[in-house]
Every structure is written in C-alpha cells, then in structure tokens.
Steps between C-alpha positions, in 0.01 A plus 500: 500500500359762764111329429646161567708633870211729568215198443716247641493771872181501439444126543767469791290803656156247478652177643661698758126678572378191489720311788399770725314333767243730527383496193543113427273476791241748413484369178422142612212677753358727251459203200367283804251718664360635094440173403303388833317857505410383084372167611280629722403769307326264243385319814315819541349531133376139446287512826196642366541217185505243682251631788290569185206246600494516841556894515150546189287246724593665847453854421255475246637617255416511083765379236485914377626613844777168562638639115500857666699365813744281280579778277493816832881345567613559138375850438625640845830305422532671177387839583768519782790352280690865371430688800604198698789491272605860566508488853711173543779675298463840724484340800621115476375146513542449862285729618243459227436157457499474902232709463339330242555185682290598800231669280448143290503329805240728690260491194564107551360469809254680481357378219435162730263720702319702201096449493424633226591561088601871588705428737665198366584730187668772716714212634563350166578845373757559810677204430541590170669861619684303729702241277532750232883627632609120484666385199574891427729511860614203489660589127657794662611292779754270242556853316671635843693196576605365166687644137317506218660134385358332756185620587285257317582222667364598827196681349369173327564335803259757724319509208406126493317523839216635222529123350559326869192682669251363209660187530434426874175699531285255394581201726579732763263706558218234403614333792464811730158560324407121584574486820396844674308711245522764264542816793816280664673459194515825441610631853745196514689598155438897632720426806753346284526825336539683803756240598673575218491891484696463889769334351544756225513807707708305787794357265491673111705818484552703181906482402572891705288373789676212529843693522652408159774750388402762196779346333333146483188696450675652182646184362142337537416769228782514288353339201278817484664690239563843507196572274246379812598781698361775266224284419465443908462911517231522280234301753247209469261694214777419261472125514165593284666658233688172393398222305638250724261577789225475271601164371524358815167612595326361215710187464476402845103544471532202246750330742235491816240409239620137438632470833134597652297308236617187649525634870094564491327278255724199523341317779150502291707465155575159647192428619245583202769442197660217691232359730733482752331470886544764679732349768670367206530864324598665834799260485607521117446906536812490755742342249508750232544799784799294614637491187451881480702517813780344371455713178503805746842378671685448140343811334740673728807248508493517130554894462770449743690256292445734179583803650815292648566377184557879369138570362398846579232501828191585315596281213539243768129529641307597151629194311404208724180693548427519125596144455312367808162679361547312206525186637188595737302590201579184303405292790172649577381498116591098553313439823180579332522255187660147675281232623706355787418699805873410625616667239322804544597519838878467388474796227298725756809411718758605277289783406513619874855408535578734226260776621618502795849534385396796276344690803820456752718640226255772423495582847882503510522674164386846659807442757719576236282702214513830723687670775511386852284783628195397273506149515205482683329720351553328104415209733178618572422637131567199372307309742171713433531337153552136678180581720265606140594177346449335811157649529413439162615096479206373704246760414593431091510125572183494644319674245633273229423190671182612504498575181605205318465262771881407490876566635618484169425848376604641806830315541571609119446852561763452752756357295427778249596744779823289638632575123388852510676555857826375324516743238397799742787400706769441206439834364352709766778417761886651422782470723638810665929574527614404752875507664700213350568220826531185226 
C-alpha cells in the first residue's frame, strides 16, 4: 500500500516538474537545437564523399591518400570517444559540445582553404575531435531534463538527425558542389556550424543553470534506485567491470556495421549490381536513409510506449533493438538474391528502417543502463565499439567485392552479424533495480 502512495507521489512529483515553464521550455530548445546541430553535423561528414572527385582531381591526389582522408575523421572520432565521454559528465554538455561545436566548425572552414594532403588530413582529423562530444552531450542533455521513462523518446529523436543528415546530404550539398566548387561548400556548411554553435551557448542551459529547484532536480532522478548511489561512489572505471558495458560495446559495433555498409557502398551497390545511372542512384540512395530516419524517430517512441506500458527501461530499449537487428539482417541476406531492383531497394529500406531503429534505442539504452553521472561516459564506450564496426563495414566490403566480384558475399556476412548482434544484446545486456514509479 505504501509502494503504490509512494509511486503514485512520485508520478504527481513528474507532471508537476514537467508543467514548470522553465523546463517545458528548455526542453523544447534543447531537442530543437540537438537535432539541427546533428543535421549539420552529418552535413559536415559527407562533404569529403561527395567532394570526392572534384577534391582527388584538384589537389592531386592518389586513391591511397583520399582512403587515408576518408578514414582520418573516423579514427580521431574514435580515439576521442571515452575521454570525450569523461569530461562531458565532469563538466556538462553545454559547455562541451559548444566547444566541440566551434572546433568542427573551424576544422570546416578551413578545410575549404587546405593545399595540400597534410593539411587537409589535420583538418579532417580536427573535425573528427570536434564532433566527437555530440551524440555523447546531447545524451546527457535528455538525461538532465528527463526520468528514466521517458528519455528515449527524445534521444531517438536527436538521434535521427544521424538518419536526416545522410538523407539530405546528397542533393544538398551536390548542389552547393555544382554551383560554386568544392572549397565553398565546405566554408558554406562550416558557417552553418558556427551558426549553430551561437545558438547553443546563447539559449541551452543545463537544468541548475537554468534555475530549476533541487527538488525538481531530485524528482528528475527518482527512478535511480538506491543501489546507483553506491555504485555512483565507486567512479567511471567500474562501468568496465560489468558485462553490460561490454555488450554494448561489441553489439553496437555490429549495429553501425549494417547501418554503415549501406551508408558507404550503397550509391555504387546500385550502380554496378543494379546499373542504375548515377543521377539515378544519387536519387534511390536518399530513400532508404529516409526510411532510416523515420526508423530513428520510432526506435525511440517505441521504448517509450514499453517502458509506459510497465516494461522495465532497459528491457524497453534491448528488445526492440534485438528484434529490429533481426529484421535488418533478414532483409539484407534478401537484397542480394531478388532480381527486381525495386525490390531490392524496398528490403535495403526496411533494412535501414530497422537499423536505424536499433541504433536510436541503443543510444537511449545507455540513458538508463547506468547512473546519471556516467552516462556519457558508457556513451562513449559504447560508441568506440559503433566507430570499429563502422570502420570495418567499408574496409571489409571492399575487400570482398574485390574478391568475388559481388555484393552478395558481403551483404551475407552482414546478415550473419545482424543475428550475432541480437544474441550479444539478449544475453550480454541485464536490467539494473531500479525504484518502482509503475
């Protein structure tokens, strides 16, 4: 009888938090500003893939060294990832992705005016440095100014900027490309960054900056259970003592895998396996990513509703996850055996759809698989695995195209992994006690 009085305080003590203009409005301004700074973010990545052409021919430059400067971004964006991690739970997300914001943005720009391969792969590297606090604050930001329950939600909807950036990049900056030039696309898309990191600074506020009470602080927290806090006092080392962190590290590796298969070799999939045009596979390679943006957006709605429903918040994020890998694998084994290109381009929708979805509930999963004050920092673990199998996908791809000559090993290898990634997740992954709030 006390459980049900105390957990039904609890849940007057969240609506009333959350009619508090302050934070209602902050909450609106944070989600806004995350998902903008995530679209252009991506903006930011493809540049160099779609400059690819132009960029080799103006500079000179061997297929060797354009590999080195696609890959420069990935291994400075992993490298930074726990340290990165560490310091956005010690010292917040405003301050440290407005710093990364400034840094991407810099290396941006000035990568327009680079004249050489050195030079370029400083910049490349830079940016890489810079975006590395993104996804990692801006999980920290929905930890701070949302419970447990409904965290996901908003995650997989910042987190679907990852989906929406691929999606527009091609059109977009094409366009920019077309009409002024490689260096001008860059410096235009830079600005936007700096654009955005002004906005940040000038209107996001973390919840004690802002002026919220610690008692709205506290009820923000008060699924934590009484457990956390002795697990809080034993630091961020811990975190690699448990099986959970490990899971997610490996298990998201598979996760960025499928999703970075198709966000690299698509394009050319379509064109060699489907004899597509390239105009014509520049199109059909924007479909799928919107479908992975939409995938993005429900991955987190979907925890929401099962967590709502009374599933426990890990359980919530893991099972959708392991399901949605499934489906992903199943998918891409199919894409390489039909005929009809159509087809294929409908399975390596749903296949993105679902990836998607698996990635925006991983991301949220480590909202609610660890104490507030290390958030970022399983964040960041977790994402060094993401940022292996994203290294891996093209480089593996590659070589067994090569190979064999076809997709079809490579996209099987894939689908072998999706099923893989399941199973690491379904046993790997175990929900923590928490303070009952049903």
């Amino acid at each position: 009888m006390s459980s049900t009085l105390e957990a039904e305080q609890r849940r007057a003590e969240l609506r009333r938090v959350g009619r508090i203009p302050a934070v209602r409005r902050m909450r609106v301004i944070a989600l806004t500003l995350l998902v903008v700074a995530g679209t252009v973010n991506y903006l930011d990545r493809s540049a160099l893939s779609i400059g690819n052409g132009a960029i080799r021919q103006s500079l000179g430059l061997s297929d060797a060294e354009m590999g080195l400067l696609l890959s420069s971004f990935a291994v400075a964006y992993g490298v930074a990832q726990i340290p990165t991690g560490i310091l956005v739970d010690r010292k917040g997300p405003r301050q440290l992705l407005g710093i990364g914001m400034l840094l991407w943005s810099v290396a941006q720009i000035a990568a327009g005016g680079v004249r050489g391969f050195g030079s370029f792969l400083l910049a490349r590297a830079a940016l890489g440095l810079g975006e590395a606090p993104m996804y990692l604050a801006g999980t920290k930001v929905c930890t701070n100014w949302f419970p447990a329950r409904d965290r996901a939600f908003p995650i997989g909807l910042f987190n679907a900027s990852s989906a929406l950036g691929p999606a527009i990049a091609p059109p977009l900056l094409t366009a920019l490309l077309l009409a002024y030039g490689w260096r001008p696309m860059f410096v235009i898309i830079g600005l936007a960054g700096l654009l955005v990191a002004g906005l940040w600074v000038l209107l996001y506020r973390d919840p004690e900056q802002q002026g919220v009470d610690e008692q709205a602080r506290a009820a923000l927290h008060a699924e934590d259970s009484p457990a956390d806090r002795a697990e809080a006092m034993a630091g961020w080392p811990s975190l690699l003592k448990q099986r959970t962190t490990w899971a997610m590290a490996v298990g998201f590796a598979g996760v960025i895998y499928l999703t970075w298969l198709y966000g690299t070799w698509l394009p050319d999939y379509l064109q060699r396996s489907r004899h597509l045009s390239v105009r014509q596979a520049g199109i059909w390679t924007a479909v799928p990513q919107l479908c992975g943006f939409a995938g993005a957006l429900l991955g987190g709605l979907a925890s929401r509703l099962l967590s709502r429903r009374g599933m426990d918040a890990v359980a919530s994020c893991k099972w959708p996850l392991m399901v949605a890998m499934l489906a992903t694998g199943a998918c891409t084994a199919a894409a390489g055996y039909v005929q009809s290109t159509a087809i294929a381009v409908t399975l390596i929708s749903v296949a993105l759809f679902a990836g998607s979805l698996a990635s925006s509930c991983g991301w949220a999963l480590a909202a609610v698989a660890t104490t507030p004050d290390k958030v970022a920092t399983l964040e960041a673990i977790q994402n060094v695995g993401g940022s292996v199998g994203g290294a891996l996908a093209p480089a593996v791809t590659g070589a067994l195209v090569d190979w064999t000559g076809s997709f079809t090993p490579a996209l099987l290898l894939a689908a072998g992994l999706a099923g893989v990634t399941a199973v690491i997740y379904g046993v790997g992954v175990h929900s923590r006690p928490r303070a009952a709030i049903a």
